[in-house]
CHARMM-style PDB file with segment names, atoms N, HN, CA, C and O in Angstrom:
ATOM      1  N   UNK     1       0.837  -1.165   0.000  1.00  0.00      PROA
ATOM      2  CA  UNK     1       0.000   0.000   0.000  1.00  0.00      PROA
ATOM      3  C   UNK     1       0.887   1.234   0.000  1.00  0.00      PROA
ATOM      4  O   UNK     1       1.928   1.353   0.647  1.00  0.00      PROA
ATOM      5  N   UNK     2       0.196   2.381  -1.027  1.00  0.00      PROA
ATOM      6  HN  UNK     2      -0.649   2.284  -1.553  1.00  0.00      PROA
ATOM      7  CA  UNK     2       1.003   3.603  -1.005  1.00  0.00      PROA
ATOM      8  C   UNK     2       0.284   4.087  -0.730  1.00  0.00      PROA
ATOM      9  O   UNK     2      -0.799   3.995  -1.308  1.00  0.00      PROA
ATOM     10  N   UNK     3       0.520   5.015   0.491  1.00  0.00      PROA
ATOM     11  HN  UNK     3       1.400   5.091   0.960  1.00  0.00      PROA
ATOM     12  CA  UNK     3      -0.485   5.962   0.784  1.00  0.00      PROA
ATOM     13  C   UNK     3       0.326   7.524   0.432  1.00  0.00      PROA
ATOM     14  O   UNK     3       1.233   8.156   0.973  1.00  0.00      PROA
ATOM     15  N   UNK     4      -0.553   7.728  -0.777  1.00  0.00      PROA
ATOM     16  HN  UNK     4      -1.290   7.215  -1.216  1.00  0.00      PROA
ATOM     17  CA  UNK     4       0.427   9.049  -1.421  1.00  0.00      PROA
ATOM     18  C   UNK     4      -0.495  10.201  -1.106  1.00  0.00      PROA
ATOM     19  O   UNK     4      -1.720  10.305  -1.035  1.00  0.00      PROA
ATOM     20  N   UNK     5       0.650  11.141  -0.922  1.00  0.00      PROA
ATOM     21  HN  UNK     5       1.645  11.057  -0.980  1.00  0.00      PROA
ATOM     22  CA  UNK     5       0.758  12.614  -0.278  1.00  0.00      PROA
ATOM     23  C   UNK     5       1.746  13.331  -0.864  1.00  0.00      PROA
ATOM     24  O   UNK     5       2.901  12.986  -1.116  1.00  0.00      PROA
ATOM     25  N   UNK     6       1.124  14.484  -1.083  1.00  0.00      PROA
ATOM     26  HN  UNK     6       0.186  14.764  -0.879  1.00  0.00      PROA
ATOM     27  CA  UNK     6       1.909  15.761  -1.533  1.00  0.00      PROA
ATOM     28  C   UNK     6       3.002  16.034  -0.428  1.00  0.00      PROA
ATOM     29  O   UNK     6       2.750  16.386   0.724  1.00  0.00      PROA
ATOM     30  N   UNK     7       4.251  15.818  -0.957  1.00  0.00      PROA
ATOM     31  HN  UNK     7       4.456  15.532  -1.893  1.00  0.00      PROA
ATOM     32  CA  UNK     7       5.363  16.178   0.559  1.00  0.00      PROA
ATOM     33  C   UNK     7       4.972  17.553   1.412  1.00  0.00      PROA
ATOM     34  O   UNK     7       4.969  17.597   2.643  1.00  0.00      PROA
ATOM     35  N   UNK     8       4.624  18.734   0.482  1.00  0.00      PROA
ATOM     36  HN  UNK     8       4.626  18.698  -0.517  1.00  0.00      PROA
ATOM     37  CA  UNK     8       4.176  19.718   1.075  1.00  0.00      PROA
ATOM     38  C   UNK     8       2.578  19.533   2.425  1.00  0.00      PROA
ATOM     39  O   UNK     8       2.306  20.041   3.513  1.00  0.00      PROA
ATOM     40  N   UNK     9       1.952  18.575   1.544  1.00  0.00      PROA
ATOM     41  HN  UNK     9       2.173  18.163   0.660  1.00  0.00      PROA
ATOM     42  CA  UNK     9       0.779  18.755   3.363  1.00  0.00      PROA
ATOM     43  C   UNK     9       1.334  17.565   4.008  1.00  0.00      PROA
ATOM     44  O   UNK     9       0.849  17.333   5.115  1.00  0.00      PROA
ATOM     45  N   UNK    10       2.549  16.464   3.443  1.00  0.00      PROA
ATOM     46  HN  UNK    10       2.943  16.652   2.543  1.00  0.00      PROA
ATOM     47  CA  UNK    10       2.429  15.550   4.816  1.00  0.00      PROA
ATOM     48  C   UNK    10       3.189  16.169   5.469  1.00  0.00      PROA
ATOM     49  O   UNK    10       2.769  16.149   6.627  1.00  0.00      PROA
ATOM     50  N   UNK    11       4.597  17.037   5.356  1.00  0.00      PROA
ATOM     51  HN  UNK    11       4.937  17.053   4.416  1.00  0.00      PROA
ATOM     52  CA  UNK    11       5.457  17.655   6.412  1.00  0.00      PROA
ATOM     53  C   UNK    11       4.306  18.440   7.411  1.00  0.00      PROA
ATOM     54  O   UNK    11       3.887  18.189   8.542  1.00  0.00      PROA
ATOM     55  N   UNK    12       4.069  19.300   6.615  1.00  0.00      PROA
ATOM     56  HN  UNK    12       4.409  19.504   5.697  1.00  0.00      PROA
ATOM     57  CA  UNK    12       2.596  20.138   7.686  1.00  0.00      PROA
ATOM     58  C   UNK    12       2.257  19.025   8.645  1.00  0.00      PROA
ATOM     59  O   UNK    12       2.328  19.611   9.725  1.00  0.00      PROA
ATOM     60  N   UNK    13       2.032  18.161   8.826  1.00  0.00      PROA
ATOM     61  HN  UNK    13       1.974  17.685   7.949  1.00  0.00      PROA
ATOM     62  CA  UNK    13       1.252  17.081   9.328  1.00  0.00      PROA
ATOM     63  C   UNK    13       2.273  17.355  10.962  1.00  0.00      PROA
ATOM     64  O   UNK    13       1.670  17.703  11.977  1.00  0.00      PROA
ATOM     65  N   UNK    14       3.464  17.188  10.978  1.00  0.00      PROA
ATOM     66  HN  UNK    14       3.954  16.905  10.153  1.00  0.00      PROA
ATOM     67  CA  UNK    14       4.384  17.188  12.440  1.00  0.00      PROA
ATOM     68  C   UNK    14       4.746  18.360  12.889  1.00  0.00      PROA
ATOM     69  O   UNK    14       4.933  19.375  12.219  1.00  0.00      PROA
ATOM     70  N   UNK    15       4.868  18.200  14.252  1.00  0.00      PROA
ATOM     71  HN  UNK    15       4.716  17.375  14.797  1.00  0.00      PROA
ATOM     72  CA  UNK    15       5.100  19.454  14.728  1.00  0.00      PROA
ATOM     73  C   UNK    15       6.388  19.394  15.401  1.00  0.00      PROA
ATOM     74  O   UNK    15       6.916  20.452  15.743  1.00  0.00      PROA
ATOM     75  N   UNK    16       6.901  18.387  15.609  1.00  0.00      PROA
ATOM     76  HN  UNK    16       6.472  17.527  15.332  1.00  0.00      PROA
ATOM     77  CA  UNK    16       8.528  17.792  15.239  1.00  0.00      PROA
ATOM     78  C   UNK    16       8.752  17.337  14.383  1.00  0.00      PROA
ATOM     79  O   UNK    16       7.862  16.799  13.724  1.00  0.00      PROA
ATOM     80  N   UNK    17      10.217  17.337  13.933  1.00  0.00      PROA
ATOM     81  HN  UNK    17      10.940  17.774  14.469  1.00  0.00      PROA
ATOM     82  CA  UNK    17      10.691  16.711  12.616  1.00  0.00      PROA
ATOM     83  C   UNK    17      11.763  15.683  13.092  1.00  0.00      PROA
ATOM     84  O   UNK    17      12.578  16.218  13.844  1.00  0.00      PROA
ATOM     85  N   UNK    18      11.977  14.460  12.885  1.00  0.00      PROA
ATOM     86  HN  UNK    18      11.316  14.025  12.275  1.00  0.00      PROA
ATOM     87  CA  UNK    18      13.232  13.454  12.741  1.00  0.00      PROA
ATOM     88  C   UNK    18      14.261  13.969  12.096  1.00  0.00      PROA
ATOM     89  O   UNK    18      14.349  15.191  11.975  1.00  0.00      PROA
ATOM     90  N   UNK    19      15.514  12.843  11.410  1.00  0.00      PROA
ATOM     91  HN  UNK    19      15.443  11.850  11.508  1.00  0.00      PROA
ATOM     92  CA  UNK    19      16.110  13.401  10.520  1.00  0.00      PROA
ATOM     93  C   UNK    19      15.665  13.029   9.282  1.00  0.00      PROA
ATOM     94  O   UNK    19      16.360  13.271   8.295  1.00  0.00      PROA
ATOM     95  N   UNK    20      14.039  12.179   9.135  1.00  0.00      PROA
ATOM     96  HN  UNK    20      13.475  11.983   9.936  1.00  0.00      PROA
ATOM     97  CA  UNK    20      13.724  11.807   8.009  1.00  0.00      PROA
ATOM     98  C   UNK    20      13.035  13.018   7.513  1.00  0.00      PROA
ATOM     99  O   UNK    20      13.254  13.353   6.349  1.00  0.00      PROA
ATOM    100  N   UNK    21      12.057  13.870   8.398  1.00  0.00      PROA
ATOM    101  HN  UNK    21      11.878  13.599   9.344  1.00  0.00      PROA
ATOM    102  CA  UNK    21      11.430  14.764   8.015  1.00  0.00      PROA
ATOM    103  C   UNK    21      12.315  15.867   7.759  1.00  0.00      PROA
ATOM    104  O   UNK    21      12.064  16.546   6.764  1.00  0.00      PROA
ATOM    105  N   UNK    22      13.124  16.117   8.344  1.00  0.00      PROA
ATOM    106  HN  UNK    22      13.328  15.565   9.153  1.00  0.00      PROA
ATOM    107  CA  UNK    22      14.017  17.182   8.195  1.00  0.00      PROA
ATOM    108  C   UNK    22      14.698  17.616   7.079  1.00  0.00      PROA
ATOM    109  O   UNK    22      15.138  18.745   6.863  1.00  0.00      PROA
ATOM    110  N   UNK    23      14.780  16.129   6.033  1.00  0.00      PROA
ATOM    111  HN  UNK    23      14.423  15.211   6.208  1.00  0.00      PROA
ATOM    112  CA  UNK    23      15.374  16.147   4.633  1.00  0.00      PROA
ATOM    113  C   UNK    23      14.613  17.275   4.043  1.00  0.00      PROA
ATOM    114  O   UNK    23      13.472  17.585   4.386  1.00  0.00      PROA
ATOM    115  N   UNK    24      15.555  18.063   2.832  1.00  0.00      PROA
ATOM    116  HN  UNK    24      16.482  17.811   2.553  1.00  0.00      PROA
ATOM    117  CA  UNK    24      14.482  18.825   2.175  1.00  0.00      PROA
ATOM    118  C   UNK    24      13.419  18.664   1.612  1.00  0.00      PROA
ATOM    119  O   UNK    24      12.952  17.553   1.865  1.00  0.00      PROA
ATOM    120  N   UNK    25      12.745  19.327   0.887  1.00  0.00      PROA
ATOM    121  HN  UNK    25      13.124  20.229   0.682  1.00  0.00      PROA
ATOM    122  CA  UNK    25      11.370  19.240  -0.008  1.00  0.00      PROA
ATOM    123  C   UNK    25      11.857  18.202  -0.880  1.00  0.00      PROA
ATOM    124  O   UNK    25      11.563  17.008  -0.824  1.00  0.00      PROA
ATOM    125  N   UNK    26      12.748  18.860  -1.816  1.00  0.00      PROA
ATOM    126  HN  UNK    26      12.987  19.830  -1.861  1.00  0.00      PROA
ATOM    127  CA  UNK    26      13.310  17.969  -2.590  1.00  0.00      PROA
ATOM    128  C   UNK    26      13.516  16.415  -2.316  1.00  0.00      PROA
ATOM    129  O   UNK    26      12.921  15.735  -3.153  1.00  0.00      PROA
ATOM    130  N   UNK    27      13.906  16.000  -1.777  1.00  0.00      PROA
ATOM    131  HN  UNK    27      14.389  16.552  -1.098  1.00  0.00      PROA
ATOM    132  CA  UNK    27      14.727  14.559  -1.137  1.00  0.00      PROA
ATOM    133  C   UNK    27      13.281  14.050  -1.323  1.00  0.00      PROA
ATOM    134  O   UNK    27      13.100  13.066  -2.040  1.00  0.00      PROA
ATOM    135  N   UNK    28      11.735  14.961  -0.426  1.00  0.00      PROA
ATOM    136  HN  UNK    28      11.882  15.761   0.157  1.00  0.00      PROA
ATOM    137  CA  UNK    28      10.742  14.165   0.109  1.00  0.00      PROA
ATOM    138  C   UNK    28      10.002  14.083  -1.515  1.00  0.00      PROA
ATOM    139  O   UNK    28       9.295  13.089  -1.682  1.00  0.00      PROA
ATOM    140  N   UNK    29      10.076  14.696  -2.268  1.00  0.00      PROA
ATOM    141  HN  UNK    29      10.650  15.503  -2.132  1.00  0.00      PROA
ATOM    142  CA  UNK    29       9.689  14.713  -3.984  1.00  0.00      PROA
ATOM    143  C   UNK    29      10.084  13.504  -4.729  1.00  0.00      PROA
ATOM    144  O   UNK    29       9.303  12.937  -5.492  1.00  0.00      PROA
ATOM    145  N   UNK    30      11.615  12.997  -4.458  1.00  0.00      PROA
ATOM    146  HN  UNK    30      12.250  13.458  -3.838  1.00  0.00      PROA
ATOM    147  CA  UNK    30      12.150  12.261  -4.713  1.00  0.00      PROA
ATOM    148  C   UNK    30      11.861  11.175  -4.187  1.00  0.00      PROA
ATOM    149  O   UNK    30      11.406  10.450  -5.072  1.00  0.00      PROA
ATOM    150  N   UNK    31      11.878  10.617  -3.134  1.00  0.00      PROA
ATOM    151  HN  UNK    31      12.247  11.205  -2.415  1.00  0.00      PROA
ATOM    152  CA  UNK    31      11.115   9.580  -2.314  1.00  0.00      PROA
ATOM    153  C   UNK    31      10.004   9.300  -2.755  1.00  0.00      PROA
ATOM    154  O   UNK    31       9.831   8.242  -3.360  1.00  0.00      PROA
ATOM    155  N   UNK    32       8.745  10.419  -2.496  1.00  0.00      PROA
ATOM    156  HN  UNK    32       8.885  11.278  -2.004  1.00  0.00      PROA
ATOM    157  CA  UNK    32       7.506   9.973  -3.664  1.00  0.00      PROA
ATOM    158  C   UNK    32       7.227   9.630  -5.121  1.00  0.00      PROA
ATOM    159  O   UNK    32       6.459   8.844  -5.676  1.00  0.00      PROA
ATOM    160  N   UNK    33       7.906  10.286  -5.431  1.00  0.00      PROA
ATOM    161  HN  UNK    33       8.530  10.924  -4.980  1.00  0.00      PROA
ATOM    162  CA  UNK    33       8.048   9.904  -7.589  1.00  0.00      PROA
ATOM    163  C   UNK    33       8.952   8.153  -7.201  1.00  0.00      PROA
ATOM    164  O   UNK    33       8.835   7.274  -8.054  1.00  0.00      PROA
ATOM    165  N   UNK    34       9.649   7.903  -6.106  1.00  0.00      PROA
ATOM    166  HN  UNK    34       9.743   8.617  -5.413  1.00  0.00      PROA
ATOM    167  CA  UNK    34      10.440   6.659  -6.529  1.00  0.00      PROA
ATOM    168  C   UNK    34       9.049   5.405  -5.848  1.00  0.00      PROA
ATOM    169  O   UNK    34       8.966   4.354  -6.485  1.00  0.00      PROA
ATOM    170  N   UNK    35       8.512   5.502  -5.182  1.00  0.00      PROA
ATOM    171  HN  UNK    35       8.579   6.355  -4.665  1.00  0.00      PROA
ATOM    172  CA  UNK    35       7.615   4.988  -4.825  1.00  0.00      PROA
ATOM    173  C   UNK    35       6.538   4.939  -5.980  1.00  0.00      PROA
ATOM    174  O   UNK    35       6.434   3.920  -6.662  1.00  0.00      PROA
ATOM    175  N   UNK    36       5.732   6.052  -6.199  1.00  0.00      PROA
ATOM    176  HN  UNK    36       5.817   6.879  -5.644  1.00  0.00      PROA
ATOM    177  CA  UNK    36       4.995   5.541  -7.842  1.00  0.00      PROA
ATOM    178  C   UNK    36       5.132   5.452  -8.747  1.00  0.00      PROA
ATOM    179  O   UNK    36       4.243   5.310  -9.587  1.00  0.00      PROA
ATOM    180  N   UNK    37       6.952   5.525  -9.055  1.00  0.00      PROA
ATOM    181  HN  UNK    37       7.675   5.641  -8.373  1.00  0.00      PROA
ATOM    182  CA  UNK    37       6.996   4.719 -10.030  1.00  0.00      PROA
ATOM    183  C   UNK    37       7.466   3.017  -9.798  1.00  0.00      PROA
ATOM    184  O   UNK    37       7.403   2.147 -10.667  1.00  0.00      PROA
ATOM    185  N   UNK    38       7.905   2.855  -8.492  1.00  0.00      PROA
ATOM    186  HN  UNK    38       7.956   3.562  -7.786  1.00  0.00      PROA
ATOM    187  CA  UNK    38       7.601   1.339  -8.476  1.00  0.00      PROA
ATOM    188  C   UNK    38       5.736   0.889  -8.658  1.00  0.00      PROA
ATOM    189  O   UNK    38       5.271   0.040  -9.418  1.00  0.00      PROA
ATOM    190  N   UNK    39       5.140   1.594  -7.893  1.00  0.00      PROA
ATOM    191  HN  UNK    39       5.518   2.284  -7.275  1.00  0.00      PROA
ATOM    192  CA  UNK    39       3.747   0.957  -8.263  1.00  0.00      PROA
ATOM    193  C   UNK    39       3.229   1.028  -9.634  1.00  0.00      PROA
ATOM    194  O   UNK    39       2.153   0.550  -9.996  1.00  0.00      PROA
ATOM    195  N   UNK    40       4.270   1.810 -10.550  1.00  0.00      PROA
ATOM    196  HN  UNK    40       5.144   2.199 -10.256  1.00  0.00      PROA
ATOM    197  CA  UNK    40       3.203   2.008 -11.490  1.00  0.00      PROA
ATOM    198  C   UNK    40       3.951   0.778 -12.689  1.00  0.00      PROA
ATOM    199  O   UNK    40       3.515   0.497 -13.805  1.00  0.00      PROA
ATOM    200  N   UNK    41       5.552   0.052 -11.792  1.00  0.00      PROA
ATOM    201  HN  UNK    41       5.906   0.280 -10.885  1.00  0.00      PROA
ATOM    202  CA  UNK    41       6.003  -0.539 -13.187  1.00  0.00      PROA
ATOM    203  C   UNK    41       5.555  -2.001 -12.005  1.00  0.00      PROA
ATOM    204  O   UNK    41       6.183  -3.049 -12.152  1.00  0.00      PROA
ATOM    205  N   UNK    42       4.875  -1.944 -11.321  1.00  0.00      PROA
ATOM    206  HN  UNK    42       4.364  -1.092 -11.202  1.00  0.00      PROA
ATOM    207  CA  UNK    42       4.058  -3.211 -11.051  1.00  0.00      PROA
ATOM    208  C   UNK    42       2.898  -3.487 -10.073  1.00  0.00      PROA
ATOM    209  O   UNK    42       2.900  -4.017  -8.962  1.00  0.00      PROA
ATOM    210  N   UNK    43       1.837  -2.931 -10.878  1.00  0.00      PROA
ATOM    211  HN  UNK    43       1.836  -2.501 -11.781  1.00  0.00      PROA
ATOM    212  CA  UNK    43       0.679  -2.492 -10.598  1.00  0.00      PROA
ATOM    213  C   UNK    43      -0.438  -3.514  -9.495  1.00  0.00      PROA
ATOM    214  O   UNK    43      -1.247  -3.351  -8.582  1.00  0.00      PROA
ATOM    215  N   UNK    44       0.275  -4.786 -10.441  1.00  0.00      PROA
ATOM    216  HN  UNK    44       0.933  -4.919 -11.183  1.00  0.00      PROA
ATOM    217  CA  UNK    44      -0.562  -5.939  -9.577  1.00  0.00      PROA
ATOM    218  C   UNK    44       0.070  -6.173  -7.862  1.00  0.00      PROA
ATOM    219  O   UNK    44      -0.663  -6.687  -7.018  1.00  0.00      PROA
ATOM    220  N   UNK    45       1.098  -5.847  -7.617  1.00  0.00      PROA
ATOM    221  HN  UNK    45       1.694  -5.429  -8.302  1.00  0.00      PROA
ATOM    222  CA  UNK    45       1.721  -5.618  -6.263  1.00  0.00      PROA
ATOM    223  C   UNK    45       1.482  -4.273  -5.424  1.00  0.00      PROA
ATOM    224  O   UNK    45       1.843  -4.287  -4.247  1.00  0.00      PROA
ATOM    225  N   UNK    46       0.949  -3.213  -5.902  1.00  0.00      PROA
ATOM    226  HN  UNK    46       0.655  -3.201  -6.858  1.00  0.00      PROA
ATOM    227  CA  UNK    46       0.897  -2.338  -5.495  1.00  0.00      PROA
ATOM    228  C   UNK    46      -0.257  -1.307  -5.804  1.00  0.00      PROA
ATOM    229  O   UNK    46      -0.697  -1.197  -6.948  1.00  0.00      PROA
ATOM    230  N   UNK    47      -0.761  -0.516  -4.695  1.00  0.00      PROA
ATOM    231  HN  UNK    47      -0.404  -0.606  -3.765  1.00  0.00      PROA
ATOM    232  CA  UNK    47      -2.391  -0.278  -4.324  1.00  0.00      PROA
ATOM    233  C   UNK    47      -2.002   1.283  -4.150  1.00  0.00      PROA
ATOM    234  O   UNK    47      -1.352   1.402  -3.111  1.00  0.00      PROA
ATOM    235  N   UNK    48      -2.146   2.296  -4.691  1.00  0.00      PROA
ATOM    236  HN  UNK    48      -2.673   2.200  -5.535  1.00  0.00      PROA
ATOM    237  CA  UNK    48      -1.686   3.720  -4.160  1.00  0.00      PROA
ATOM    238  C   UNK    48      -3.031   4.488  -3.776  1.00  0.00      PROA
ATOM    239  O   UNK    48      -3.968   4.753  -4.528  1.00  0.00      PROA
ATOM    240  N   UNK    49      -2.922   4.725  -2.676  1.00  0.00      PROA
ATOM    241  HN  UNK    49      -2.160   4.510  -2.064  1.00  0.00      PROA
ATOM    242  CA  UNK    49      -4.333   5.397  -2.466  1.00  0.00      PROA
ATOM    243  C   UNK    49      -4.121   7.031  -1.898  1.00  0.00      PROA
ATOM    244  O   UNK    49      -3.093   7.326  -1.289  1.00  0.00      PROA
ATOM    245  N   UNK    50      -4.703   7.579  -2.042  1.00  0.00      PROA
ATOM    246  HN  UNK    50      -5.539   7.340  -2.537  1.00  0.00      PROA
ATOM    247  CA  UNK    50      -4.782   9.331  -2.233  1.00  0.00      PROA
ATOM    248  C   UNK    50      -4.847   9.264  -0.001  1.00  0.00      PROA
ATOM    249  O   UNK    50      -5.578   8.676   0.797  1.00  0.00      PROA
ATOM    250  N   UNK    51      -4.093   9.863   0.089  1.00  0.00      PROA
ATOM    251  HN  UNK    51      -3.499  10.340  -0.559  1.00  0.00      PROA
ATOM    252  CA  UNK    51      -3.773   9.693   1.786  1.00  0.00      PROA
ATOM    253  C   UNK    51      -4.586  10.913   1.899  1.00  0.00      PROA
ATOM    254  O   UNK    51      -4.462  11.256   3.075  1.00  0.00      PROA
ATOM    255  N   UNK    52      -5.553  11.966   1.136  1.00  0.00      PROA
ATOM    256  HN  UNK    52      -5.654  11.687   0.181  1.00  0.00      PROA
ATOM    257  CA  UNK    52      -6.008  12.743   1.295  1.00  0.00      PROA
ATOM    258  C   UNK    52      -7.724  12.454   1.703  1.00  0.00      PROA
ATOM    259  O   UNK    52      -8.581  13.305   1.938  1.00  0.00      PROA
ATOM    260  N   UNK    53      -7.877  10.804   1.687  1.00  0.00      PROA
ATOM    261  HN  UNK    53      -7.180  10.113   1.496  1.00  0.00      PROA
ATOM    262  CA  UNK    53      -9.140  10.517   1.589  1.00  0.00      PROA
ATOM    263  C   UNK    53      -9.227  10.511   3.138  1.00  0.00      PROA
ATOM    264  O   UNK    53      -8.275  10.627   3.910  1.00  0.00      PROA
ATOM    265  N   UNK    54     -10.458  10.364   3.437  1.00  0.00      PROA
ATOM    266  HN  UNK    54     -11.231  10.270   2.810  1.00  0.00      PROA
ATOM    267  CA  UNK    54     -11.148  10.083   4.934  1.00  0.00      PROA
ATOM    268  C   UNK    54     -10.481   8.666   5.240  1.00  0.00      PROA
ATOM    269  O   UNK    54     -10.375   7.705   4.479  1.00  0.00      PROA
ATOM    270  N   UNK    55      -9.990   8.823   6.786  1.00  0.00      PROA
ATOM    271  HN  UNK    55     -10.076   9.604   7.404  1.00  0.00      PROA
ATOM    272  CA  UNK    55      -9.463   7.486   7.071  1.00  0.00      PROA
ATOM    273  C   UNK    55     -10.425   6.447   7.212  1.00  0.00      PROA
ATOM    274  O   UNK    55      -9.928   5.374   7.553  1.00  0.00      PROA
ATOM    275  N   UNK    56     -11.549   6.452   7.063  1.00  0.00      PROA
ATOM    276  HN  UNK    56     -11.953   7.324   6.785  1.00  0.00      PROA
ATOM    277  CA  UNK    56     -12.906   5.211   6.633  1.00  0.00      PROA
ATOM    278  C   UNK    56     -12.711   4.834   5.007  1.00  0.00      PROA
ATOM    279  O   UNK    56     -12.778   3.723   4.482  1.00  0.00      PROA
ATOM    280  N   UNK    57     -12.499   5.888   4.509  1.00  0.00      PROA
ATOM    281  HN  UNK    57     -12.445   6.791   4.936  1.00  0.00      PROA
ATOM    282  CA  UNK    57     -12.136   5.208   2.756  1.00  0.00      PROA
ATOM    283  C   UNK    57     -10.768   4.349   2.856  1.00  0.00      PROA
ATOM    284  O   UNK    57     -10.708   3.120   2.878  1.00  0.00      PROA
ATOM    285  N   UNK    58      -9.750   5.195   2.909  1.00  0.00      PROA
ATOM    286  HN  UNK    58      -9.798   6.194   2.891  1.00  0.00      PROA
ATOM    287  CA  UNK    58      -8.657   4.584   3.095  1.00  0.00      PROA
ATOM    288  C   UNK    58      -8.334   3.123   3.802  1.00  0.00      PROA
ATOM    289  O   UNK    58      -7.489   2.300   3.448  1.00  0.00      PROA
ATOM    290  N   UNK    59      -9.304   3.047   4.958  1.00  0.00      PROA
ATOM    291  HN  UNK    59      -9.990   3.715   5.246  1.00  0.00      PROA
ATOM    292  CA  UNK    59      -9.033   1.790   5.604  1.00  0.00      PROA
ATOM    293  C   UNK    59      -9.976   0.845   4.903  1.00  0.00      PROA
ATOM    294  O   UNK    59      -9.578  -0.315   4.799  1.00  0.00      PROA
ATOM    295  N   UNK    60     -11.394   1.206   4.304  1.00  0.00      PROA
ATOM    296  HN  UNK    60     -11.717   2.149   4.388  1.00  0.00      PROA
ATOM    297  CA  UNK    60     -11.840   0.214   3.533  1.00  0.00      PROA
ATOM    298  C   UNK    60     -11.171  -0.095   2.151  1.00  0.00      PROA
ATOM    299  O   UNK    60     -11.253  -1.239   1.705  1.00  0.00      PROA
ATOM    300  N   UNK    61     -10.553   0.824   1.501  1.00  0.00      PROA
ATOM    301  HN  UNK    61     -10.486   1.754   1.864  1.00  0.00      PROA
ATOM    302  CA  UNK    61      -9.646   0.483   0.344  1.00  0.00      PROA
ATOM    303  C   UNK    61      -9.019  -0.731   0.889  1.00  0.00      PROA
ATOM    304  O   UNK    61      -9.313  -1.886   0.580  1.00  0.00      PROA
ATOM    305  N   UNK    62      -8.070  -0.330   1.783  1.00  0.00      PROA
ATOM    306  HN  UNK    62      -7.832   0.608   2.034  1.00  0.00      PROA
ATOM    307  CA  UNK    62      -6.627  -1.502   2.290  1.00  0.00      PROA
ATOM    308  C   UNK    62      -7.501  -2.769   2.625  1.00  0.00      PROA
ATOM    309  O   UNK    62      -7.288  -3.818   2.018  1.00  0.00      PROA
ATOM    310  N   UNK    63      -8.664  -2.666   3.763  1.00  0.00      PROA
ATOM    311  HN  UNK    63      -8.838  -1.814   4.256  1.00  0.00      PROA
ATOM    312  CA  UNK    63      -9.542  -3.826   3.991  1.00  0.00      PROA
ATOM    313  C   UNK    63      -9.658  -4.790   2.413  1.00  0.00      PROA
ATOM    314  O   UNK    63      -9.360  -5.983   2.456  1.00  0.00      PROA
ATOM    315  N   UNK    64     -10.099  -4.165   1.106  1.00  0.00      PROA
ATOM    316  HN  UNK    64     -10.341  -3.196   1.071  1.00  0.00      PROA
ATOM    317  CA  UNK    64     -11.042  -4.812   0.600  1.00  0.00      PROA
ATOM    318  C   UNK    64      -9.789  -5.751  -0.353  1.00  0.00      PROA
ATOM    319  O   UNK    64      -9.815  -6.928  -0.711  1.00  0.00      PROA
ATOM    320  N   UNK    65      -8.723  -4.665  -0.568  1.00  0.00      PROA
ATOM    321  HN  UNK    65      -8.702  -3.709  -0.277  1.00  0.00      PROA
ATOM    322  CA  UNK    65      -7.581  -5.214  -1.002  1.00  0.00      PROA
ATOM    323  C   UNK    65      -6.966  -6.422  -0.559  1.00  0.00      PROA
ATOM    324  O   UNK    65      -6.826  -7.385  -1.313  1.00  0.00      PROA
ATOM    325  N   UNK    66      -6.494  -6.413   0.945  1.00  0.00      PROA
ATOM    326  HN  UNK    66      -6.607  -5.631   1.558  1.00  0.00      PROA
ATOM    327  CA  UNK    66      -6.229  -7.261   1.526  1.00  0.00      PROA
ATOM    328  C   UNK    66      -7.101  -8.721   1.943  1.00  0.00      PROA
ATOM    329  O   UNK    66      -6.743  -9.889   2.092  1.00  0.00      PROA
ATOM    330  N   UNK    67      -8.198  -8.134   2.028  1.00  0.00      PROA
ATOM    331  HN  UNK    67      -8.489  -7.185   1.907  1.00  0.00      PROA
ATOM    332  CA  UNK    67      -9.174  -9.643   1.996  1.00  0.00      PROA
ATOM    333  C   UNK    67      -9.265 -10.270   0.654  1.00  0.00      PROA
ATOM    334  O   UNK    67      -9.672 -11.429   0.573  1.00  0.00      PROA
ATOM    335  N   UNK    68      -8.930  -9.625  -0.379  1.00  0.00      PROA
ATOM    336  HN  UNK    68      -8.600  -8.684  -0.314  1.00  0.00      PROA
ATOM    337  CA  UNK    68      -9.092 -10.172  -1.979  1.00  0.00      PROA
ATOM    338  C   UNK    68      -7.925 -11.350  -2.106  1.00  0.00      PROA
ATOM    339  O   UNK    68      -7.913 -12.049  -3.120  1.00  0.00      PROA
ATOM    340  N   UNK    69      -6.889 -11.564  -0.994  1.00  0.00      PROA
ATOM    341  HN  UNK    69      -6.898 -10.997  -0.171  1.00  0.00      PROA
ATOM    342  CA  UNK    69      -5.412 -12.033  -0.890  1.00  0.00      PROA
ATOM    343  C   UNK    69      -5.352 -13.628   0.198  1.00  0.00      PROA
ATOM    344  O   UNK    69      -4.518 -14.533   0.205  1.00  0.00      PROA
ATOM    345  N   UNK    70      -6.877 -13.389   1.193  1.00  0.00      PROA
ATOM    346  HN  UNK    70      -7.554 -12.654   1.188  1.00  0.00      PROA
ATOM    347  CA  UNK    70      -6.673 -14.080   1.771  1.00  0.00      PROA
ATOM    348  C   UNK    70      -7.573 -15.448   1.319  1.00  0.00      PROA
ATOM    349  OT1 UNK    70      -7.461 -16.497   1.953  1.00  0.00      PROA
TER     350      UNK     70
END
């Protein structure tokens, strides 16, 4: 599961930073484009869902996904 986010509102999200958050914009741009483009060069392994949805969508996405497996 990718739960994708614009680096700009997930940093907003802490009100401390690690040294993961702390990386620049850039780095966190880079991290996301390398993530969908693994999901996108193998689609059947990987589920990207908009982290902007209500956490009831989001968790029924992952639910319906994951029960399709068991």
């Amino acid at each position: 599961m990718v739960l994708d986010l614009e680096p700009q509102a997930g940093l907003g999200r802490f009100a401390e930073r690690d040294r993961i958050e702390a990386q620049s914009l850039e780095f966190h741009q880079r991290v996301r484009q390398g993530f969908l483009d693994l999901a996108a060069a193998d689609p059947d392994h990987y589920v990207v869902l908009d982290a902007r949805a209500a956490v009831d969508e989001i968790a029924a996405a992952i639910r319906e996904r994951v029960e399709a497996l068991l």
